[in-house]
C-alpha positions in Angstrom: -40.7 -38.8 -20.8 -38.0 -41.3 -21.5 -38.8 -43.6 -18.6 -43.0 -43.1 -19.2 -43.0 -44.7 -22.6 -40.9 -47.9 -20.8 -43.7 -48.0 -18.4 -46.2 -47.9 -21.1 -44.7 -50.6 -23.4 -47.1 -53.5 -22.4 -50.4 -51.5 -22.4 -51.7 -51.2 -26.0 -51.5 -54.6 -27.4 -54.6 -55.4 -28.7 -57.8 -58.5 -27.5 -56.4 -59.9 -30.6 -53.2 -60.4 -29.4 -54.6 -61.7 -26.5 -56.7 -64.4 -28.0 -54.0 -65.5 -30.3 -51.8 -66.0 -26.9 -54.9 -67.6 -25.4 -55.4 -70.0 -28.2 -51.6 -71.3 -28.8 -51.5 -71.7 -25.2 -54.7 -73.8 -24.8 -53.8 -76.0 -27.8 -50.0 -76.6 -26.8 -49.8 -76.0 -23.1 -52.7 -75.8 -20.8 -54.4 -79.2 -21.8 -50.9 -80.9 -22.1 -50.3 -79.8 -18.2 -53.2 -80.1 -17.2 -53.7 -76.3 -16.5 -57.1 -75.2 -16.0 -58.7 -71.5 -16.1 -59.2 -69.7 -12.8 -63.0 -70.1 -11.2 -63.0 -66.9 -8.9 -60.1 -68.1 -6.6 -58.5 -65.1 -5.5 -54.7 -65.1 -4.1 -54.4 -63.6 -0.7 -51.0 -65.4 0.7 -53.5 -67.8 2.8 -54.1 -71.4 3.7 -57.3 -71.0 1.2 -54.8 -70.2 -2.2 -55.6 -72.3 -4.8 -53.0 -75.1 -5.1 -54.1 -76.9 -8.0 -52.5 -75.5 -11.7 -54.2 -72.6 -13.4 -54.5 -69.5 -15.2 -55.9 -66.3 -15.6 -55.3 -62.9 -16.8 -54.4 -60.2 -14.9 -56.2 -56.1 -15.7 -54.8 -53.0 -14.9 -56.5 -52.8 -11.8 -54.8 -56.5 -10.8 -58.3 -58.5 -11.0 -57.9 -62.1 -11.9 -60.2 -63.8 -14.9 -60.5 -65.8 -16.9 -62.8 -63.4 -19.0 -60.7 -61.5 -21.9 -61.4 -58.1 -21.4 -59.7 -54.9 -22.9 -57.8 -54.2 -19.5 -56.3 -57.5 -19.6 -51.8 -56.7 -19.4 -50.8 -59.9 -18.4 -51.8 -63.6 -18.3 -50.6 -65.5 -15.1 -49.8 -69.1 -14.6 -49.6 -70.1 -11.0 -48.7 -73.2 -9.3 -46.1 -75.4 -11.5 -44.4 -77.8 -9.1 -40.7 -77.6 -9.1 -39.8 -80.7 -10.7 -42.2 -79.4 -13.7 -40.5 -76.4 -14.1 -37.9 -76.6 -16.1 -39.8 -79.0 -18.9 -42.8 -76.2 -18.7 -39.8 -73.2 -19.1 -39.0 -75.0 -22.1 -42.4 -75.5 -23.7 -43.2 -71.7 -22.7 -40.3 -70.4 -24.7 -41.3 -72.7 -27.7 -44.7 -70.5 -27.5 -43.3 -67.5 -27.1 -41.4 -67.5 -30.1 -44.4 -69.1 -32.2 -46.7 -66.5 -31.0 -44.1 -63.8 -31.7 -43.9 -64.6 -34.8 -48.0 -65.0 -35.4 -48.6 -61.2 -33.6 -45.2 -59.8 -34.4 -44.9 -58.5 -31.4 -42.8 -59.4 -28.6 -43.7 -61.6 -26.0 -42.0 -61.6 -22.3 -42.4 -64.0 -19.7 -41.2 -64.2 -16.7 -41.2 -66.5 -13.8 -41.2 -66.2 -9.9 -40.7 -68.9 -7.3 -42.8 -69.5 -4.3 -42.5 -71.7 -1.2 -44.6 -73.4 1.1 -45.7 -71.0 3.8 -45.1 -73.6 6.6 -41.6 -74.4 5.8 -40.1 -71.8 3.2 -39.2 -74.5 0.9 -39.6 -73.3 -2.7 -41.9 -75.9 -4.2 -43.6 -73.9 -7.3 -43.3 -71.4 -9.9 -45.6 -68.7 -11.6 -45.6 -67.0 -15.2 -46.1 -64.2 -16.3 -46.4 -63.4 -19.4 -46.8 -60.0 -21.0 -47.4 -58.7 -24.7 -45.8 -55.8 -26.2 -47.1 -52.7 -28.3 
């Protein structure tokens, strides 16, 4: 039972919690970096990814959109360039603790590098980030 409610500490926070997240991160990220919502693109390791910076959050089932629904455990941020990274890590910790505050729940993100799929070269990172019960 011990390792089931670990598993489960991301799933019941609330489309409130959500839209708070949303909001901060519109106002103080998104237009600042020129990140824009997801339009259907899908991710499928291809030459046909989206390159271009955007968002979208992520259901239980792992559907991307940019539709808040009540499913919703995650909201991804894909394609920061390398030389970004660092200034966006900073700005993203800034928000986490502001929305933190706001919800007074915790807020995790976390961040994975990718590479160009010709050469191997890591050239962006993507966010995750998650809100706790």
């Amino acid at each position: 039972m011990k390792h089931l409610n670990k598993f489960k500490t991301f799933e019941n926070a609330s489309i409130n919690d959500w839209g708070v997240l949303l909001d901060v991160l519109q106002s103080d990220i998104f237009d600042d970096w020129n990140i824009q919502k997801i339009k259907g693109e899908s991710f499928e390791g291809g030459l046909d990814d989206p390159d271009y910076k955007l968002w979208a959050f992520r259901t239980d089932r792992g559907t991307l959109s940019s539709e808040l629904t009540s499913d919703v455990n995650a909201l991804s941020i894909y394609n920061i360039p390398l030389n970004e990274a660092d200034d966006f890590w900073n700005a993203l910790m800034e928000v986490k603790s502001f929305v933190s505050e706001m919800i007074s729940k915790e807020v995790v993100v976390s961040e994975e590098a990718f590479g160009d799929i010709d050469t191997g070269n890591h050239v962006c990172n993507d966010y995750d980030i998650r809100i706790s019960r």
